[in-house]
N, C-alpha and C positions, 0 to 999 in steps of 0.2 A: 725204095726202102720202106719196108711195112712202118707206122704211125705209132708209136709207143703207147703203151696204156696209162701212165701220168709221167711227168719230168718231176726229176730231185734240182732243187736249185741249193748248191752250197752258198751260202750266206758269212760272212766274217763277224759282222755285228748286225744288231736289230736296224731294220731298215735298209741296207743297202742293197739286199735284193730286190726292195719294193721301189727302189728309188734308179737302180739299175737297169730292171727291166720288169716294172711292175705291168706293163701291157701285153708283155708275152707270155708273164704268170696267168694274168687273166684270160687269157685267149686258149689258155690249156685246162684243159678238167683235169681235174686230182692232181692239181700238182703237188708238190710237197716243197718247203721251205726249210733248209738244215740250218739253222743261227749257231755258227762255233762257239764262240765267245760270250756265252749267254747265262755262265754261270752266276751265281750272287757270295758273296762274299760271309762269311761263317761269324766274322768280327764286326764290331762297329765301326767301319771305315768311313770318313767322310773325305772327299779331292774337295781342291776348290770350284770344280766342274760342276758337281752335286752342290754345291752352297750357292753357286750363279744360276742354277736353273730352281732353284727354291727348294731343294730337298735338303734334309736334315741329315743323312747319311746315305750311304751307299744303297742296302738294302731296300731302302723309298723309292730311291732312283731306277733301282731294277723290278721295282715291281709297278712300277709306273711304264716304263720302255717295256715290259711285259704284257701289261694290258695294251698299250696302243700296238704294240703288236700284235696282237688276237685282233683287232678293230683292222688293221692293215689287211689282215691274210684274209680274215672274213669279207672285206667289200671285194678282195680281188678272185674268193670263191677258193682261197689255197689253204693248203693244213699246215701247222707249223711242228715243227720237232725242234727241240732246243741240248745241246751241248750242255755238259756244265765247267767250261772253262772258263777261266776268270780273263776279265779284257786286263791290260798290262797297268792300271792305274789302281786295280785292284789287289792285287798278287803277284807274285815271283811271274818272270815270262815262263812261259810252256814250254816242256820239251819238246824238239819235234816231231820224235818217235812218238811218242801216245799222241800227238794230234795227228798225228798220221793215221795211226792204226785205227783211232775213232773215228774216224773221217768214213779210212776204207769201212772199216766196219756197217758204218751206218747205208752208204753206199751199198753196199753186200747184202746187207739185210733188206732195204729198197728193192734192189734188182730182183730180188730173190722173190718178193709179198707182190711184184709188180714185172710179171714174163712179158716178153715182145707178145702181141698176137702172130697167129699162125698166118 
C-alpha cells in the first residue's frame, strides 16, 4: 500500500490527539490535527473548570488551550485546523448531523488538497 502524502488526525478536544498519539503525529510529515470542539463561546461564560484553572471566563480559557495548542502541534511538526463547536460546558450539546457533515467535510476537503501518490 503506497505511503500517504500527510495523515488527518480527528481530535475531540485540544490535546487528545497529542496526548493519544503524539509520537505517530510526529513521525509523520504534514500531518494535520482537526480539534472538533474548539469553538469559543460568543457570551461571557465562566464553569467552575475555568475559575480552578485561573481563568476569568471561558473565552481566556480558550485562547489559552489555543495557544498551547499551536506550542503542541509546533514541537510535534503538525498543522492544526480547528472546528468551531462549542465543548458541552459551553453550549447546548451539538447535533449530530452537522458534526457529522463538518467532520466529512473537512475530511473531503483533506483528501481532496492531499491525493495518495502514484
Amino acid at each position: 500500500m503506497p505511503e500517504a502524502s500527510s495523515i488527518l488526525v480527528i481530535s475531540p478536544h485540544f490535546d487528545d490527539a497529542v496526548f493519544s498519539c503524539g509520537a505517530w503525529i510526529a513521525s509523520n510529515s504534514n500531518a494535520v490535527v482537526c480539534t472538533v470542539f474548539a469553538g469559543c463561546p460568543d457570551t461571557r461564560v465562566a464553569t467552575d473548570w475555568d475559575h480552578q484553572c485561573g481563568f476569568s471566563d471561558a473565552r481566556q480559557a480558550m485562547r489559552e488551550r489555543i495557544a498551547e495548542d499551536d506550542r503542541a502541534l509546533e514541537l510535534l511538526g503538525a498543522t492544526g485546523e480547528r472546528l468551531n463547536f462549542l465543548d458541552a460546558q459551553y453550549g447546548p450539546t451539538v447535533m449530530r448531523r452537522p458534526l457529522i457533515r463538518s467532520n466529512a467535510y473537512s475530511a473531503r476537503s483533506f483528501v481532496r488538497a492531499n491525493p495518495r501518490p502514484s
